[in-house]
C-alpha positions as CSV (number, residue, x, y, z in Angstrom):
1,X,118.0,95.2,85.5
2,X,120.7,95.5,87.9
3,X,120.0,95.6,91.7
4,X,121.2,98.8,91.7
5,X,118.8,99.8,89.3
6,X,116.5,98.0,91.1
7,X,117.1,99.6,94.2
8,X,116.5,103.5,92.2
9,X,113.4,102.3,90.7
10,X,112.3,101.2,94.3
11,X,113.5,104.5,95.6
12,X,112.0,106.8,93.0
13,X,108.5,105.0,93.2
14,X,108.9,105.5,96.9
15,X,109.5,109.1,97.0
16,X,106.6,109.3,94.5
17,X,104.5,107.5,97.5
18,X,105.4,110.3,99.6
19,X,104.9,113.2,98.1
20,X,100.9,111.1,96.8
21,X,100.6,111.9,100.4
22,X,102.3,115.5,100.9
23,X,99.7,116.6,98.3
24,X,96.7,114.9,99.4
25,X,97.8,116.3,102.8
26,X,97.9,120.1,101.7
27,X,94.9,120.2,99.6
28,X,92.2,118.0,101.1
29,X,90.2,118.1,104.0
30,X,87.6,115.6,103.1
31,X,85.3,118.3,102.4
32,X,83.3,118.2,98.7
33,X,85.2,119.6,95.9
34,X,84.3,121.6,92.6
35,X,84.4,117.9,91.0
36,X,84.2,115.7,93.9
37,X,82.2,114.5,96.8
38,X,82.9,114.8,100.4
39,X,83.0,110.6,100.4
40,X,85.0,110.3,97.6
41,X,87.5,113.3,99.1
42,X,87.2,110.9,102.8
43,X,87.5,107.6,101.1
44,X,90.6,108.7,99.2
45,X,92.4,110.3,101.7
46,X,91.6,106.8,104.5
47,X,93.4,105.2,101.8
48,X,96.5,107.2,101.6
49,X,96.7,107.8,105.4
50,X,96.6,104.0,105.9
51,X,99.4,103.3,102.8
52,X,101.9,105.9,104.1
53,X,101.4,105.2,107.8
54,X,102.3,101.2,107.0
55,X,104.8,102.0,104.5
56,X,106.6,104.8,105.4
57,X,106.2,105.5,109.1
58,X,109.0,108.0,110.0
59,X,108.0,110.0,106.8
60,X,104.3,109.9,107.8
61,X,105.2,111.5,111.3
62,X,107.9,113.8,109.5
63,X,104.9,115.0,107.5
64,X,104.2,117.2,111.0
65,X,106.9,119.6,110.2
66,X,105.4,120.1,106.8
67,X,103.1,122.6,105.7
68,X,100.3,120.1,105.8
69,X,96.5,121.7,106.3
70,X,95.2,121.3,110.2
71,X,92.4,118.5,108.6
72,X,95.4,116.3,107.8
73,X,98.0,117.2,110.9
74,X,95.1,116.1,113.6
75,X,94.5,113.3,111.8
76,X,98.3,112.2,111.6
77,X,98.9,112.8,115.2
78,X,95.4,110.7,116.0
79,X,97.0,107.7,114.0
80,X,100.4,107.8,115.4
81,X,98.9,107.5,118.9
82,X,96.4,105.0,117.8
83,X,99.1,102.8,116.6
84,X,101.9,103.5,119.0
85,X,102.7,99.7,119.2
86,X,104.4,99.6,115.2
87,X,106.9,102.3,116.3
88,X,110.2,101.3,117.9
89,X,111.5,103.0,121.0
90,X,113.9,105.7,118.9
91,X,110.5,106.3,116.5
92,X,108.0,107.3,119.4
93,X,110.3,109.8,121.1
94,X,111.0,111.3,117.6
95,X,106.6,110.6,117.2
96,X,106.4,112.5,120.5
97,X,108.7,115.8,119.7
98,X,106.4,116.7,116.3
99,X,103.4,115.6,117.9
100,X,104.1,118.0,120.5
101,X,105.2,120.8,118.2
102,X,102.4,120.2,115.9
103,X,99.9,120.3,118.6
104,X,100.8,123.6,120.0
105,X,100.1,124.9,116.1
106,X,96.7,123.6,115.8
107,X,93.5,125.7,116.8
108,X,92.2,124.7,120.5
109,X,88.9,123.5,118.8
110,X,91.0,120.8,116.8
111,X,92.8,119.3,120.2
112,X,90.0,119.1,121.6
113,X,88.1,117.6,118.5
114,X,91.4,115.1,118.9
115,X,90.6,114.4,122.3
116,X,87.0,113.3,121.4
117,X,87.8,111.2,118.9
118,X,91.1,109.0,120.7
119,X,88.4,109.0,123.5
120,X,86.3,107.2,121.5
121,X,89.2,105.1,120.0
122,X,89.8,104.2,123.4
123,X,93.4,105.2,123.3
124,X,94.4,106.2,126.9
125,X,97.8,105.1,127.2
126,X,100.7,106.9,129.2
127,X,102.4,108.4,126.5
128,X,99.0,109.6,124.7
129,X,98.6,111.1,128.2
130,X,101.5,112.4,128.9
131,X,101.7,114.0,125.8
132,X,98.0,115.9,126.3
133,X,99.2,116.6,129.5
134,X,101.7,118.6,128.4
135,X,99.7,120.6,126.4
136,X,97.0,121.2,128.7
137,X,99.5,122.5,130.9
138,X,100.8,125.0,128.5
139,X,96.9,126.5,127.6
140,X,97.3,129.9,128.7
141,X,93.8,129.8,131.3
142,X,92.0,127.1,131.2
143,X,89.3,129.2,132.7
144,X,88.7,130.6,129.0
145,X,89.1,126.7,127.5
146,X,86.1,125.7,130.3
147,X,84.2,128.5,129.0
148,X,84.3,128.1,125.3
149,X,85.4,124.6,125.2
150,X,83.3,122.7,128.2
151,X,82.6,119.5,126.5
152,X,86.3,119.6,125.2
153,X,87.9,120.1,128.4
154,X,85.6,117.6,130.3
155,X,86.5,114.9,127.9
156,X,89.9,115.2,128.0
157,X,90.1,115.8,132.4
158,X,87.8,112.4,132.8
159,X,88.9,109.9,130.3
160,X,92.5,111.0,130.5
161,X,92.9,112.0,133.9
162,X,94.5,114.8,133.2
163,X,95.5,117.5,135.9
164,X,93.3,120.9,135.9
165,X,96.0,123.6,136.0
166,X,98.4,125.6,134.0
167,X,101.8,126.8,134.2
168,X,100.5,130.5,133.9
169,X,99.1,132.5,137.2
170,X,95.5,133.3,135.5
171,X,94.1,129.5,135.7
172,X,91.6,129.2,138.1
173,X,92.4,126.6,141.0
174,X,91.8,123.3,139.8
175,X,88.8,122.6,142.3
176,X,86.9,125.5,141.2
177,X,87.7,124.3,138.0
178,X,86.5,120.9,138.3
179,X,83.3,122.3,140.2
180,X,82.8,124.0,136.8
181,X,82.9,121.3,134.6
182,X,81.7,118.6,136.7
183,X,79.2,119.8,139.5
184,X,77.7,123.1,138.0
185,X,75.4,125.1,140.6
186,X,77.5,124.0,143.5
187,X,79.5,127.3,144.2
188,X,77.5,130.0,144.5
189,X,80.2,132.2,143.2
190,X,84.0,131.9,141.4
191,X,86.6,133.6,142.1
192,X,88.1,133.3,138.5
193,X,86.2,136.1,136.0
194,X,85.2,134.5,133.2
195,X,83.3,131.5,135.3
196,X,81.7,133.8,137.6
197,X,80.5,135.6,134.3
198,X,79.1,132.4,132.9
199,X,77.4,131.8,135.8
200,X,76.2,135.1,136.1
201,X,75.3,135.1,132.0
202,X,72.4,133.1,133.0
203,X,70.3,135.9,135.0
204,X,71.9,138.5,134.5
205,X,72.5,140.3,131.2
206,X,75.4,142.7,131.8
207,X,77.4,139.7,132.7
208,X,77.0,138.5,128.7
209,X,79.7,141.2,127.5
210,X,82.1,139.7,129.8
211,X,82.4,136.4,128.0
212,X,83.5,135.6,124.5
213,X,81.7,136.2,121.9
214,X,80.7,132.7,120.8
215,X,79.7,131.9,123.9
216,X,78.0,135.2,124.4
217,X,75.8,134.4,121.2
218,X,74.1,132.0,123.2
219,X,73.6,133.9,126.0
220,X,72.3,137.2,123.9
221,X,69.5,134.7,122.0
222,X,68.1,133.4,125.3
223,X,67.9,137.3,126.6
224,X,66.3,138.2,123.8
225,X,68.7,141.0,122.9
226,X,68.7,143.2,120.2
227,X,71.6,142.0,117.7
228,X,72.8,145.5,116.5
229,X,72.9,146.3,120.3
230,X,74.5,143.6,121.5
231,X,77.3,143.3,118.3
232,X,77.6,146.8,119.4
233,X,78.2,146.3,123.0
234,X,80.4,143.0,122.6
235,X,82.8,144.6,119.9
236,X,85.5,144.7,122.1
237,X,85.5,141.0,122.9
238,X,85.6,139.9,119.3
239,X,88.6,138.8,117.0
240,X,89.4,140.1,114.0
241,X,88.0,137.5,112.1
242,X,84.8,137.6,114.3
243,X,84.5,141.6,113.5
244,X,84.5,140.6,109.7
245,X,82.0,138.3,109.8
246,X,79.7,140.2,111.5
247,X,80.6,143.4,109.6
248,X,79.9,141.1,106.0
249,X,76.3,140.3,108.4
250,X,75.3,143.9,108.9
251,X,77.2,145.7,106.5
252,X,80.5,147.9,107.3
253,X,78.9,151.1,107.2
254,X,75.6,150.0,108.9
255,X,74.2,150.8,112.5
256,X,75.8,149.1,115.6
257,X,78.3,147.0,112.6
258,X,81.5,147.2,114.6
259,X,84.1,149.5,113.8
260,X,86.3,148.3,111.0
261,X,89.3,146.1,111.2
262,X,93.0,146.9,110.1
263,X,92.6,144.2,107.2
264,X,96.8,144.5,106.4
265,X,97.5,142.3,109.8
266,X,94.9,139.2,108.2
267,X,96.4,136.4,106.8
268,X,97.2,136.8,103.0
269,X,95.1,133.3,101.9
270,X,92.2,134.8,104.6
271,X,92.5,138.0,103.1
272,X,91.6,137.0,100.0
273,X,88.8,134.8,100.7
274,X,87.4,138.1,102.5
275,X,88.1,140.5,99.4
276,X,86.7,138.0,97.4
277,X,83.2,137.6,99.5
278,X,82.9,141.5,98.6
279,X,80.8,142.5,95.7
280,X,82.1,144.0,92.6
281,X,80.9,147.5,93.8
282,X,82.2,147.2,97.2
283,X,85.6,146.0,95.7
284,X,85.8,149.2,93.3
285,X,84.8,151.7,96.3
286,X,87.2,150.0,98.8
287,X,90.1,149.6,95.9
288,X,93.0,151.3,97.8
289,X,92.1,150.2,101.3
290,X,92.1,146.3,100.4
291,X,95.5,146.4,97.8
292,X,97.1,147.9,100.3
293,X,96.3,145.5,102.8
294,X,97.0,142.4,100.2
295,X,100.4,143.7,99.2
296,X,101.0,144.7,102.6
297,X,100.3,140.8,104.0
298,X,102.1,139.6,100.5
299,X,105.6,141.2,101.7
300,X,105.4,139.9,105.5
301,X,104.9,136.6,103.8
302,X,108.0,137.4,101.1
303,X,110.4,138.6,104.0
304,X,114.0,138.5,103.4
305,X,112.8,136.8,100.0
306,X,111.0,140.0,98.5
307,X,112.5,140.9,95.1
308,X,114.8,138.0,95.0
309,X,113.3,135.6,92.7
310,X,114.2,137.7,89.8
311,X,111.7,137.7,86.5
312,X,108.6,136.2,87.5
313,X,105.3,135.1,85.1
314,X,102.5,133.6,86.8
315,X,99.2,132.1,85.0
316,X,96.0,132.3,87.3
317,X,92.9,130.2,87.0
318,X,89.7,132.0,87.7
319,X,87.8,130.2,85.5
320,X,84.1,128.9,86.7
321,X,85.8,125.5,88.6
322,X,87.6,127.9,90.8
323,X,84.2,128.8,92.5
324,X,85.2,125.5,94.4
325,X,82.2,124.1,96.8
326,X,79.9,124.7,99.5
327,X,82.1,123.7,102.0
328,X,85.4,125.4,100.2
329,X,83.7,128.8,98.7
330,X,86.3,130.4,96.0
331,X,88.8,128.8,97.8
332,X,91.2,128.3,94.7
333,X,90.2,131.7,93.3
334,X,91.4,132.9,96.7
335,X,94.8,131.0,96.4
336,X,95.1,132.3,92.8
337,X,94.2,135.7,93.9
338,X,96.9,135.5,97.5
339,X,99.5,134.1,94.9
340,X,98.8,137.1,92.4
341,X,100.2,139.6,94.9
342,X,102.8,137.1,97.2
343,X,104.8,136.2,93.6
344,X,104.4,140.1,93.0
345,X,106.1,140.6,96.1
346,X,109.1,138.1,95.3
347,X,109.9,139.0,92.1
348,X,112.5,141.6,91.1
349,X,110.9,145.5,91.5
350,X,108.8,145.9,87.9
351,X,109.6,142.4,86.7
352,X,106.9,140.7,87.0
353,X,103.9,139.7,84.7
354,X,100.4,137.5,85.6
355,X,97.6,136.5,83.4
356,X,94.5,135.3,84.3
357,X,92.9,132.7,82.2
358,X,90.0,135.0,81.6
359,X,91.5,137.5,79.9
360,X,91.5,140.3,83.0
361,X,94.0,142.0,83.7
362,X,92.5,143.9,87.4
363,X,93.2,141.0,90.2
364,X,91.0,142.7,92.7
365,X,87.8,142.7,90.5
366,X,88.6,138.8,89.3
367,X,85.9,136.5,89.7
368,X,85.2,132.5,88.9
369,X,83.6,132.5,85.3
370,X,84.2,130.6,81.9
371,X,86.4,127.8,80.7
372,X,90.0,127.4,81.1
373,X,92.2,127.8,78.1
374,X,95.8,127.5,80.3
375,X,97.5,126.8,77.0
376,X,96.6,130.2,75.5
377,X,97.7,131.7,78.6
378,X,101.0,130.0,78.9
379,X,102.2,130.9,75.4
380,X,101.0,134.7,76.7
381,X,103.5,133.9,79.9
382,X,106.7,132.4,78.4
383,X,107.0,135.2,75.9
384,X,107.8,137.2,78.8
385,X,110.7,135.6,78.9
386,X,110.6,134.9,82.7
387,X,113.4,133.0,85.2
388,X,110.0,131.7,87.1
389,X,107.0,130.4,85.9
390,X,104.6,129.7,88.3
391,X,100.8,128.5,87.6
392,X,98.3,128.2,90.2
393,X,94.8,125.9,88.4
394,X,93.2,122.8,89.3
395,X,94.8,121.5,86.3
396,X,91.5,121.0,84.2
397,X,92.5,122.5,80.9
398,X,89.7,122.4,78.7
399,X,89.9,125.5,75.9
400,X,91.3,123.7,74.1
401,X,91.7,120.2,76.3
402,X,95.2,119.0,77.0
403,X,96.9,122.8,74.9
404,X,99.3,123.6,78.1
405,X,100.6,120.0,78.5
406,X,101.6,119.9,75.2
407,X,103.3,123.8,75.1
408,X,105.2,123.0,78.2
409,X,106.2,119.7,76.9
410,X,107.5,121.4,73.4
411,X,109.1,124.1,75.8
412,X,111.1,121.6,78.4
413,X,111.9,119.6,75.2
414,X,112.4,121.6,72.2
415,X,112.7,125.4,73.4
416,X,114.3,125.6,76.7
417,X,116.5,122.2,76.9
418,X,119.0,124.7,79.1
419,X,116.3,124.9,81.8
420,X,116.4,129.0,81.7
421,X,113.2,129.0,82.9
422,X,111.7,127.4,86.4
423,X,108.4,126.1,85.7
424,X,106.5,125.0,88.7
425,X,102.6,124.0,88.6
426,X,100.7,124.7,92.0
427,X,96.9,123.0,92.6
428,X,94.8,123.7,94.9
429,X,92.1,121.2,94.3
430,X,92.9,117.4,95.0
431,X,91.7,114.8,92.4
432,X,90.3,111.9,94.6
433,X,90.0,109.6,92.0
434,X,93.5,110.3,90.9
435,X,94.8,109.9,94.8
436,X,97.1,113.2,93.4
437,X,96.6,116.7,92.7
438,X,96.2,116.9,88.9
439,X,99.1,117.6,86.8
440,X,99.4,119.3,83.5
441,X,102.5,117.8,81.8
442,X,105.2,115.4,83.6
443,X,108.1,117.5,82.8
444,X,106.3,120.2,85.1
445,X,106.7,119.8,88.5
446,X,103.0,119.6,90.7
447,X,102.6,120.1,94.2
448,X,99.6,120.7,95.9
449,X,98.7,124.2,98.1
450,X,95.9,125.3,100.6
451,X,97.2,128.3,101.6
452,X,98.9,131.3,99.2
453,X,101.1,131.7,102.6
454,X,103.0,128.0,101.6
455,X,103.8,129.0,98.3
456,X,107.6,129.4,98.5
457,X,108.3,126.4,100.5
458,X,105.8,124.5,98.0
459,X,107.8,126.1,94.7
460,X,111.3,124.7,96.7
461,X,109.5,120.5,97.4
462,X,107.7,121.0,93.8
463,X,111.6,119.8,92.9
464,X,110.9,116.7,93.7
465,X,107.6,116.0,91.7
466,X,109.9,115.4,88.5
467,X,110.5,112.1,89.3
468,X,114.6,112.3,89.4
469,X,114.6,112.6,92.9
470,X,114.8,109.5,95.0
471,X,114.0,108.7,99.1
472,X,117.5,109.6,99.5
473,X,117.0,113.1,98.8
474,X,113.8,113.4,99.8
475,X,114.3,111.6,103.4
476,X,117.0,114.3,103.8
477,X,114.9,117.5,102.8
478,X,112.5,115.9,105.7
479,X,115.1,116.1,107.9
480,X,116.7,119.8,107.5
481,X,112.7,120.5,107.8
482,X,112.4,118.5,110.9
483,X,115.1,119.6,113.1
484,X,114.0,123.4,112.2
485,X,110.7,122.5,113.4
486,X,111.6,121.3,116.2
487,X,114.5,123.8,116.5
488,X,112.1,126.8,116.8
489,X,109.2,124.5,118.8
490,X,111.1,123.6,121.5
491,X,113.6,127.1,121.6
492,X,110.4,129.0,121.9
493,X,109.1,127.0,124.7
494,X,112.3,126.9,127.0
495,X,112.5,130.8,126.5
C-alpha cells in the first residue's frame, strides 16, 4: 500500500473513531437499556470516553458544540478539567470557550452535580476555578440556587472559593448569603425573599407557597398539608413540566389538579414522551388538543426548513423493544413518534408518507407491541418513491432477521446506483457491546439520536457514517459547528 493510501486508511478508521463516540455520546446515558444493563451501558461508554479523550483530544472537546445528551457533555467537561495537564496552551483556551458555552446549556442540577464530583476528584485548579467562577457569576439569583440547590452551592463556595454574588441586582449580598449556607439560624431575618421564606417555611405555613415547588414538597409533608390543597395553592410556582406531572398524579380534570398547560410551547421529544404516558382513551378524547400541539412544536423545530426536504418516507419502529427501560420509559417510541410529525413538517406540503412497523397507520394511538419486520416496511416505503428515506429503530430486525439489510443493500446496489434516493438510518438505543449504535446495512448511513429535536442536524453528520469520509472532512464539519457555537455563546452573552 502506498503511504498515501496508508495515510486514508488511517484517516477513514479515525473518523470512524469519532463518530464511535458521537453516537455513544447522543444515545447513552449509562442508564439500562431495552437489551442492556446499566453496567454494561457505564462500562462501555468509560471505555470510549477514555479512547477518544487520549486519541483525539481537540475532537473530544469539539464534541461540546455537538448535539451530545447532557449525561455525556458533563462528563466531557469533568474530564477535560481533570486532565488539563495533556492540553497545550492554544488547546485549553479553545477547552475553556466550549466548556463555557456548554456549561451555560446544561440544567443547574448538572453543574452542580459537576461540582460534586471534580470536588471529589480533587480538581481545584485556577482555571477549573476560574471557569466556575464565571458561571456562578452569570446565575441569575443565587438566592434561588441556595434555596433549591444548598448542598450544590455550598460545595462549589468552600472547595473552590468561589465569590457569592452575581452580575444581576436580585442576588442577595454575599454575607447574608454565606450566613445561609454556612451558619443557618444566625440572622433572625433576610432581607432577600426567597431565604426569609425558607426560614420562615419552617413554622410557618403560608411562607411554603413562597418557595419553589420542590422545595415546597418538603415543606408541605412536614406540615402535614393536604396535597390537593397545597398543589392547588402552589400552582403558580410550578413549571410546565411540574404542572404535567402533577396533572398525570391527580388527573387533568380532578379536584385541586392544576389548571392545564399550553402543551404546543413543550419540547417536541418531551411532548411525546407525555402523549405517550396517556392512555389509549385519554389519547382519543384529547385527539385535536395534543396533534395540534405536536405539529405545532414539529414546525418551530423545522423553521426556515419546513417543506424543503421535498418527498419524504419515513419507517417507524414501535415494535415491543421500543418500550425501552425503567430508567428510559418509551423513550424510542417517543423519538419515533417526535420524528413522525418533525419529518411531516420538512417534507414538501402532501408529500410525505410513514409506516410504522406494526402495521398502524394513527401516530397518536401507536404503542410498543410485536416484532419488527423493518424489511416489510421498507419495501412499503421505497415504493413511494421518495427523495428521503429516513428510519428511526434500534436496528433489531427480526421478522424476518436481517430482511432490511439485505433490501437496502439490493436498492444502493442494484436499484438506485444514481443515489435518487437519501437513505439515512437514525437509532436511538446504543448497543454497548457493539461500542455503536446498531446499524442495518453499511451502505446506509447510522447515527445515533436522543432527542426528535436533533434530527436534521443528525440526517446532515449521518453523511459521514458511510465510511468515504475521512478526518479531513470531518475535522472541518467540527469546526464550521464550533465557531457557530461559540459565535451565538459568546454574541448572546456580550449583548
Amino acid at each position: 500500500m502506498t503511504e498515501s493510501g496508508t495515510d486514508t486508511c488511517s484517516d477513514l478508521i479515525a473518523a470512524e473513531d469519532v463518530l464511535l463516540f458521537v453516537n455513544a455520546a447522543v444515545t447513552s446515558t449509562g442508564q439500562r437499556e431495552f437489551r442492556s444493563e446499566a453496567y454494561q451501558q457505564r462500562l462501555s461508554l468509560d471505555f470510549l470516553h477514555e479512547y477518544v479523550r487520549v486519541n483525539y483530544r481537540n475532537v473530544y472537546a469539539a464534541s461540546l458544540a455537538l448535539d451530545i445528551n447532557d449525561h455525556n457533555a458533563a462528563r466531557v467537561v469533568e474530564q477535560l478539567l481533570r486532565t488539563a495537564g495533556e492540553a497545550g496552551a492554544d488547546q485549553k483556551r479553545t477547552e475553556g470557550r466550549l466548556i463555557a458555552a456548554r456549561l451555560a446549556l446544561l440544567p443547574p442540577q448538572r453543574v452542580y452535580r459537576l461540582f460534586r464530583a471534580l470536588r471529589a476528584a480533587k480538581v481545584g485548579n485556577r482555571r477549573t476555578r476560574a471557569i466556575l467562577r464565571e458561571w456562578l457569576a452569570a446565575r441569575p439569583d443565587l438566592g434561588h440556587d441556595a434555596v433549591k440547590y444548598r448542598a450544590g452551592l455550598k460545595t462549589a463556595a468552600r472547595h473552590f472559593h468561589l465569590p457569592l454574588r452575581t452580575a444581576t441586582g436580585s442576588a442577595p449580598a454575599a454575607g447574608e448569603l454565606g450566613d445561609f449556607l454556612f451558619k443557618p439560624g444566625v440572622r433572625p431575618r433576610y432581607e432577600h425573599r426567597l431565604l426569609d421564606a425558607y426560614r420562615r417555611a419552617h413554622h410557618e405555613q403560608g411562607a411554603i407557597y413562597e418557595l419553589p415547588f420542590t422545595v415546597a414538597e418538603g415543606f408541605a409533608a412536614k406540615h402535614g398539608v393536604e396535597r390537593s390543597a397545597f398543589v392547588e395553592r402552589i400552582t403558580p410556582r410550578m413549571t410546565r413540566l411540574e404542572r404535567l406531572r402533577t396533572q398525570r398524579e391527580a388527573g387533568a380534570d380532578a379536584e385541586g389538579a392544576p389548571e392545564r398547560t399550553d402543551l404546543s410551547a413543550m419540547p417536541l421529544t418531551r411532548l411525546a414522551l407525555y402523549t405517550l404516558s396517556l392512555t389509549i382513551e385519554e389519547r382519543v378524547r384529547r385527539r385535536a388538543e395534543l396533534t395540534h400541539a405536536l405539529r405545532t412544536s414539529a414546525r418551530r423545530v423545522a423553521g426556515p426548513y419546513a417543506g424543503t426536504w421535498g418527498r419524504v418516507a419515513a419507517v417507524l419502529d414501535d415494535s415491543y423493544s421500543a418500550s425501552g427501560s425503567g430508567e428510559k420509559r418509551r423513550r424510542p417510541l417517543a423519538v419515533a413518534l417526535g420524528g413522525h410529525f418533525l419529518l411531516e413538517a420538512l417534507a414538501a406540503p402532501g408529500s410525505y408518507g410513514a409506516w410504522w412497523t406494526s402495521g398502524r397507520t394513527d401516530p397518536l394511538l401507536v404503542r410498543p407491541f410485536g416484532p419488527t419486520p423493518l424489511g416489510m416496511r421498507v419495501v412499503d416505503a421505497l415504493e413511494y418513491a421518495p427523495e428521503r428515506l429516513v428510519l428511526v429503530s434500534d436496528g433489531w430486525d427480526n421478522a424476518p432477521p436481517g430482511l432490511a439489510g439485505e433490501v437496502l443493500r439490493v436498492w444502493r446496489t442494484r436499484l438506485d446506483r444514481e443515489r435518487r434516493t437519501t437513505v439515512v438510518h437514525l437509532n436511538p438505543v446504543y448497543d454497548a457491546d457493539g461500542f455503536d449504535v446498531r446499524r442495518l446495512a453499511a451502505s446506509v448511513p447510522t447515527a445515533g439520536i436522543r432527542d426528535a429535536e436533533d434530527l436534521p442536524a443528525l440526517v446532515e453528520i449521518a453523511q459521514f457514517a458511510e465510511g468515504r469520509t475521512g478526518l479531513a472532512e470531518l475535522q472541518a464539519y467540527l469546526d464550521r459547528r464550533i465557531e457557530s457555537f461559540l459565535h451565538e455563546y459568546e454574541g448572546g452573552r456580550a449583548t
